[in-house]
N, C-alpha and C positions, 0 to 999 in steps of 0.2 A: 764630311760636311753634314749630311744628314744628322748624326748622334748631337753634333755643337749646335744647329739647327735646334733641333727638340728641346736642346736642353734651354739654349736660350728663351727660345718660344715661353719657356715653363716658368717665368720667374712669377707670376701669379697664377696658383695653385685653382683657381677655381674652374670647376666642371666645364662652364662654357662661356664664349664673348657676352652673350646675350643674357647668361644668367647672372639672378641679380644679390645684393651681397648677402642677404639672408639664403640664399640655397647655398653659397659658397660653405657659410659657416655650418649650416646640415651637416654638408658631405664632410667637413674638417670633424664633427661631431659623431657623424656614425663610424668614420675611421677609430677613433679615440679610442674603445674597445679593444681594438681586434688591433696592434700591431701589424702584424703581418697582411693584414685587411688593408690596415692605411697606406702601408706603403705602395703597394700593388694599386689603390686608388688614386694617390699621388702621382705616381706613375703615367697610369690613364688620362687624369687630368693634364697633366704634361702633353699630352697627344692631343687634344682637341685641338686647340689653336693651329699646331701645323694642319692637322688635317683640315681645318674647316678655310685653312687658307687656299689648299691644293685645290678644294673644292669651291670655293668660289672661281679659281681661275678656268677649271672647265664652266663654268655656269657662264660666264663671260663667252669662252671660246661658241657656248652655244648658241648667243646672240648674235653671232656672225653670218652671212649666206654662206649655202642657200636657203637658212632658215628662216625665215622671217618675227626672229623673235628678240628684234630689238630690247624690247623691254626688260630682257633680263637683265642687261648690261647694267642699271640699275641698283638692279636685287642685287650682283656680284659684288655691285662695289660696296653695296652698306653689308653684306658681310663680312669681306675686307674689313671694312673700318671697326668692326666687331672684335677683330683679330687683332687690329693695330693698335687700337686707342689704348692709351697710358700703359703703351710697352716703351720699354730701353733702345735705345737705338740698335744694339748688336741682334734685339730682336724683331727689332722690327724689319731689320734687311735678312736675316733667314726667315721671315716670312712672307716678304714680300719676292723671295726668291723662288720660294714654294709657289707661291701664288701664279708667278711667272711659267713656273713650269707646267704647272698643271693649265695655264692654258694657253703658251705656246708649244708645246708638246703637239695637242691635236688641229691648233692650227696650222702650223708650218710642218706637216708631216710632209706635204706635196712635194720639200724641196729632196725628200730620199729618194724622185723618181730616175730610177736608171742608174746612181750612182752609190747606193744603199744606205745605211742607217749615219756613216762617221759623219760628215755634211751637215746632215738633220739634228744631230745633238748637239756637234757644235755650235751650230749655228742659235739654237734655244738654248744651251747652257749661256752664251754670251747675252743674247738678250734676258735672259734672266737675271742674270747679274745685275745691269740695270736697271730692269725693275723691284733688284731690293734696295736698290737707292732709292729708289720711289718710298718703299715702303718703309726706311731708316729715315726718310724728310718726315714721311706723314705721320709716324710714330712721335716723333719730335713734337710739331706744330701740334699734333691731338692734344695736347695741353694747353694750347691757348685759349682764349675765349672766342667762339666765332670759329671755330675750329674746321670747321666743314670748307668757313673757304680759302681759307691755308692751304690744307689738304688736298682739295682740286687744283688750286697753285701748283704746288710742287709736283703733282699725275702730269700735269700740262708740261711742268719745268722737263722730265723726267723723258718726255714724247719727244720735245727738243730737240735732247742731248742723243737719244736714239738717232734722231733723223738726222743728224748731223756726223757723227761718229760710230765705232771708228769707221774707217775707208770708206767714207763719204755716206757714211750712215745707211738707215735699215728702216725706215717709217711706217712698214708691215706692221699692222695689229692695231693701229691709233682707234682712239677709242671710235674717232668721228667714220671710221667708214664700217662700221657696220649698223649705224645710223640711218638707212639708206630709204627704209619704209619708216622713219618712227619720226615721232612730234618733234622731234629738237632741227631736224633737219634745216629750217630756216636760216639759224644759227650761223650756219657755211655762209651764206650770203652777207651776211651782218659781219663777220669777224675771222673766215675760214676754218678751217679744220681743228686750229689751236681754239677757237670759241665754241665750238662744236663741242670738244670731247671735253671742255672745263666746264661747260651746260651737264654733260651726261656726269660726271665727276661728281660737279656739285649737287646736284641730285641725289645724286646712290651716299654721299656720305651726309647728307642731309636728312637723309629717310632714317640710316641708324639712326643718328640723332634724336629723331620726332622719337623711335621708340626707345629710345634708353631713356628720355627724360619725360616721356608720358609715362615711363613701368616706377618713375623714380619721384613721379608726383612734386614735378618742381614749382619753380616761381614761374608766374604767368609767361615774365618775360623773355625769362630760357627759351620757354616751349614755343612763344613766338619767334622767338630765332632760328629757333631749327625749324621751325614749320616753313619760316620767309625761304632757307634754302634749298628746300623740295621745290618752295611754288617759283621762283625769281627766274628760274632758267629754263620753265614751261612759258611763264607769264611773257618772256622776252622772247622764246622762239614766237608766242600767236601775235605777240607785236610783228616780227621781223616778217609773217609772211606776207605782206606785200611785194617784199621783195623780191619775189619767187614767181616769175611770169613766166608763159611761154609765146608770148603776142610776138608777132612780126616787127619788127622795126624798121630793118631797110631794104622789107620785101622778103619774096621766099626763095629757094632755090632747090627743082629737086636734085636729089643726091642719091647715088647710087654705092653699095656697100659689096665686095665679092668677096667669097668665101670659097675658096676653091678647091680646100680640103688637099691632106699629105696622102701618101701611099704608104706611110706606118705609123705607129706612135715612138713617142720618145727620141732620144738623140739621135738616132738615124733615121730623121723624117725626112730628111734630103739626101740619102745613101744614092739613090737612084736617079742619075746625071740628069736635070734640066726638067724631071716629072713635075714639081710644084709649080713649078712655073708653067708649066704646058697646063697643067689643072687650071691655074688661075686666068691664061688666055684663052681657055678653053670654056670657059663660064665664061668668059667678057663675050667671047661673038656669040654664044648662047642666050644669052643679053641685047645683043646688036639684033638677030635675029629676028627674038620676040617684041623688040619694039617695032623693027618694020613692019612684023602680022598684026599690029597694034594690041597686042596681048601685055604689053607695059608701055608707063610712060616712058620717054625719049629723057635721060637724064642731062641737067649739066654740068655734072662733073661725077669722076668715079675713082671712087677709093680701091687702091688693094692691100693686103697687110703687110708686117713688116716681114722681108725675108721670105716673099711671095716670088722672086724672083731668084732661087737657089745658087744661080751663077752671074759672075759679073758685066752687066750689058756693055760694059764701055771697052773689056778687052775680049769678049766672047763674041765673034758675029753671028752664030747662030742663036743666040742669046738677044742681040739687039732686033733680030728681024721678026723674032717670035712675039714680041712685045709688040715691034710698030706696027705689025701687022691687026694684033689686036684692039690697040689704040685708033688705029685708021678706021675698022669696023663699027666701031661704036661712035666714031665723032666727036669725040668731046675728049679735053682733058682729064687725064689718069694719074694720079701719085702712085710709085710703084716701089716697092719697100723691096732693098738687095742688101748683098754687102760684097762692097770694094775694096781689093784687095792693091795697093798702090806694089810698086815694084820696092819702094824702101818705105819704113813707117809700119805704124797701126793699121789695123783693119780699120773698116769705116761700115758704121751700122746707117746706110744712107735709104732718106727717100726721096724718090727721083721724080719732080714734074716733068710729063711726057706729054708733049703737043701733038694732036695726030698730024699737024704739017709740019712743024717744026722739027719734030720728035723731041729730045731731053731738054730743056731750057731752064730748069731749077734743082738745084736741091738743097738737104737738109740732115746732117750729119748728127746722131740721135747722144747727146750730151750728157745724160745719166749713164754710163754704164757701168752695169751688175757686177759687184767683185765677186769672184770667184765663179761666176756664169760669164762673162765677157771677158775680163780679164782678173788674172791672176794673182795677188799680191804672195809674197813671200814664197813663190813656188818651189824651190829648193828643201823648205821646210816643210810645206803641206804638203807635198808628195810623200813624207816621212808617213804620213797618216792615210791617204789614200791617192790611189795613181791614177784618178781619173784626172787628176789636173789634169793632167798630158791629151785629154779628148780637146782643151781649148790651146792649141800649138802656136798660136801666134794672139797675140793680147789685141784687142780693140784699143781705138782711141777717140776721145771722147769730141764731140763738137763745143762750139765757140759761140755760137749765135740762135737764137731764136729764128724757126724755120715758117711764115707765111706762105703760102703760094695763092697767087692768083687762078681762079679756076675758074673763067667765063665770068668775070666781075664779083665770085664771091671769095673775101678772101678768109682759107683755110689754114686753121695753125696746125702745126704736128706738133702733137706729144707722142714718141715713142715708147710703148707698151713701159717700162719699168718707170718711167719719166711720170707718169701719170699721178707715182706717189710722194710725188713731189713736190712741197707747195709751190717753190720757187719755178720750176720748170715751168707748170703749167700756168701760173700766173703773168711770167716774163711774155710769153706767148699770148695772151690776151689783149696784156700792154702794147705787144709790137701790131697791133693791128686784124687779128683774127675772131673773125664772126662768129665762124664756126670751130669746132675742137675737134681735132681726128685722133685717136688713140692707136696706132696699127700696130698689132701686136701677131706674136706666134705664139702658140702654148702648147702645141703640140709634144714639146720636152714633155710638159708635165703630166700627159694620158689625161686621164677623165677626173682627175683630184678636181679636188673645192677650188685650186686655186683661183680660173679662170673665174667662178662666182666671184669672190671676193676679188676678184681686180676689176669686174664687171661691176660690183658695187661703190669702187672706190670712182671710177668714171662717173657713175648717178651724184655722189657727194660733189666731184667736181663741174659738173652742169649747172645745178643748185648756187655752186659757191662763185659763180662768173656769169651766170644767167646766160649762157651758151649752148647747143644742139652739139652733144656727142657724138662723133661718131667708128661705130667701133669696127672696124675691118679686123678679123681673125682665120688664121690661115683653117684653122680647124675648128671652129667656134670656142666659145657660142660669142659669134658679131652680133651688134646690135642698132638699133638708134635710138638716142638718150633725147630726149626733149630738155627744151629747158628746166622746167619745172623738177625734173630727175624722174620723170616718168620713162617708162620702154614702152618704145611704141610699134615697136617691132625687133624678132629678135630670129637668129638659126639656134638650130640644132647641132650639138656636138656630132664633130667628125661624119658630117655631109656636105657636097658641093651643093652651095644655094647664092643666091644674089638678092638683096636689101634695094626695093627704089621709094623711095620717101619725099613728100616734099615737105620743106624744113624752115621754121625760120630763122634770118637772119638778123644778129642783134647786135647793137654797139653800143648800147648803155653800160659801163661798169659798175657793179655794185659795191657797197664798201667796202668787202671782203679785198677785190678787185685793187680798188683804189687804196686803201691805207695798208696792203699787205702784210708785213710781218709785223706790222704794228700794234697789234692787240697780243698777237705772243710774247713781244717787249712786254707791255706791260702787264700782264700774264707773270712773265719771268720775275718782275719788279717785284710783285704780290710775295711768292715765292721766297725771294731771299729775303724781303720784310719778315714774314714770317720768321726765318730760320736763325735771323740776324736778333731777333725778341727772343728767340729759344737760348741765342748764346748772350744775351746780354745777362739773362735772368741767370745762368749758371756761373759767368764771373758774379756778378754783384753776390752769391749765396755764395760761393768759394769764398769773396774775402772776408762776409759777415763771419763765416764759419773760422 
């Protein structure tokens, strides 16, 4: 793959993306001499392009938390487009493939924890692949006029296709969540995630632009065009933020967050029968406690995370008594994150409203689930490759319904931790009436990796993009609570037991993003095949004049 890569990359000989046709012909020049010189420089020249594509995709991966350096994402992509513009399609997908890797490589290292490297390549060799489709669309469209917003077109079409396939898609890496501290962020609100990362998109390939056609001394008009697609997608985020509130609407509520922390890392964070859960009741009346000493507020309501409860309360009774006992302590209703094990069927990745009179009265059956973390596809084959299949023995199944619960008149949605990256999921939940967002997650699988940052980021984009109070219950942190605005307003510390009490607003305005949903990604997609559709028109009509 690599050699057919290079060589494709190579079909224009010059030194670099960015250099301009007078050094090309230089270097063609000082070769001329020396044979043996030119070739070996030919050669080199050949290598730029892949290389400076690897390296844009780490420069991206470097924009992600917990760095705060949005801004690169930018830089990355008008390098990218340095690499792509007026290539061939066969090279613009080995470079947009390189690109892929170099920076899903170091983003998604976290998924080799505990089960080693085979996982972790496969998993970025497949999302690579896609994004050299990304980079054979944008290769293509670079030849139209106006090219920059083609191109962010097709990055957007490209994120799509990811988030939907295959086995139920992969939406990890979108451009929009590492956007988290940066200017575009409004964006979410105005158009969600797909308007977000087609803002950062058209930007980064907007900025080559400005500089290839201010090094190339064009017509005024060019260099207004590419300059409009730097400014259009800053100038629409400082529109958008209005949108962006964190004002009360129908009152506050405070809200309580428990962290209870495992007794190990990684896959056997629950080896030791009934401990997580004893951690997380054990913070709750540590909690009940200090509000009676008046050392906190008195909450009313309290989150715990997902799979905070190691064993099944509904056929374990020392499991149910441990809970209402903790639930009774504190007075107020509890969401309590298990999994259910039915006597025939899937697992059930459930969280459980728990009344302290009532005891369980709701739940909420977590409806993203993770392939190849929750359940298995093709296990007879991928066990060929590694036997950790066999650690998930019996496959989850997914839920049906958007999960509310009532919690002392404020009503909380669950989005279960993977779910979060999901437009659909968290949006449907909005729809069905929730004020507030609960994110309850475990990461403990994954030790102290990036990941938890970056899904703790993706939560802030989704605050932002529904004008809603996140909030993040994690068994091992880092929990948090997300304001609306996507601000942290408070946050734990990885792998300590701590307890979050906030008061929060609650909101029920929808935003656009909210209200017209996957509607700007439609037309998003629309752009896109315009695009691709004027690429193939132009080549029939030149095929039959030919």
């Amino acid at each position: 793959m690599s050699s057919s890569v290079t060589r494709d990359a190579g079909n224009d000989p010059s030194p670099s993306p960015l250099a301009s046709p007078g050094a090309a012909a230089e270097a063609k020049t000082a070769g001329a001499g020396a044979p043996g010189a030119g070739a070996l420089s030919r050669r080199a020249a050949r290598l730029v392009r892949p290389v400076l594509a690897v390296l844009a995709g780490v420069l991206l991966y470097l924009s992600f938390p917990p760095r705060p350096l949005w801004w690169l994402a930018p830089l990355a992509l008008a390098l990218l487009a340095g690499c792509l513009r007026g290539r061939r399609a066969r090279a613009g997908f080995g470079l947009g493939f390189l690109f892929g890797l170099g920076y899903l490589l170091p983003l998604l290292v976290w998924t080799s924890e505990g089960v080693g490297p085979v996982p972790w390549i496969a998993l970025v060799t497949l999302e690579a692949l896609f994004i050299g489709l990304a980079g054979l669309g944008i290769a293509l469209v670079s030849k139209l006029p106006g090219w920059p917003l083609w191109a962010a077109a097709v990055w957007v079409a490209d994120e799509a296709l990811r988030a939907r396939a295959p086995f139920g898609g992969f939406p990890w890496g979108k451009l929009a969540f590492g956007q988290a501290d940066g200017i575009f962020v409004p964006l979410a609100a105005l158009g969600g995630t797909p308007l977000l990362s087609f803002g950062v998109a058209l930007c980064g390939f907007g900025l080559y632009e400005v500089l290839r056609t201010t090094r190339e001394h064009p017509r005024q008009a060019t260099a207004a065009l590419a300059a409009l697609a730097v400014a259009a997608p800053i100038g629409a985020a400082l529109a958008a933020r209005p949108l962006v509130s964190d004002a009360a609407e129908d009152g506050t509520a405070v809200a309580a967050v428990i962290q209870g922390n495992v007794p190990r890392l990684g896959f056997d964070f629950n080896a030791q029968r009934r401990q997580v859960l004893d951690n997380h009741a054990n913070r709750t009346i540590q909690l009940a406690e200090d509000v009676k000493a008046g050392r906190a507020p008195k909450p009313d309501f309290v989150l715990w995370p997902e799979n905070s409860s190691d064993i099944d309360p509904f056929t374990q009774p020392d499991a149910h008594a441990v809970i209402d006992q903790a639930v009774k302590a504190i007075g107020v209703p509890v969401a309590i994150g298990s999994v259910l094990a039915p006597d025939t069927g899937p697992l059930r990745n459930t969280m459980i409203l728990w009344d302290p009179v009532k005891g369980p009265v709701d739940t909420y059956d977590k409806r993203k689930i993770q392939p190849f973390g929750e359940r298995i596809p093709m296990r007879s084959f991928v066990r060929l490759f590694s036997a950790d299949v066999d650690r998930v023995r019996r496959d989850f199944g997914p839920g049906k319904e958007p999960g509310v619960f009532d919690m002392n008149g404020s009503g909380v949605g669950m989005v279960t931790c993977y779910e979060a990256a999901f437009d659909d999921a968290v949006r449907s939940t909005v729809r069905a009436g929730a004020q507030v967002i609960a994110v309850p997650s475990n990461n403990a699988t994954f030790g102290r990796s990036q990941m938890t940052y970056q899904q703790l980021a993706m939560d802030q984009i989704r605050a932002v993009e529904h004008s809603r109070t996140v909030l993040v219950p994690v068994t091992s942190g880092v929990s948090a609570v997300i304001r609306p605005d996507g601000s942290i307003s408070e946050r734990t510390k990885l792998f300590t037991a701590d307890a979050l009490v906030a008061e929060i607003p609650l909101r029920s305005t929808e935003t656009p993003a909210t209200r017209f949903g996957p509607l700007p990604e439609y037309a998003l997609l629309l752009i896109a095949a315009g695009g691709l559709a004027t690429v193939l028109a132009r080549r029939i009509r030149a095929g039959r004049a030919a």
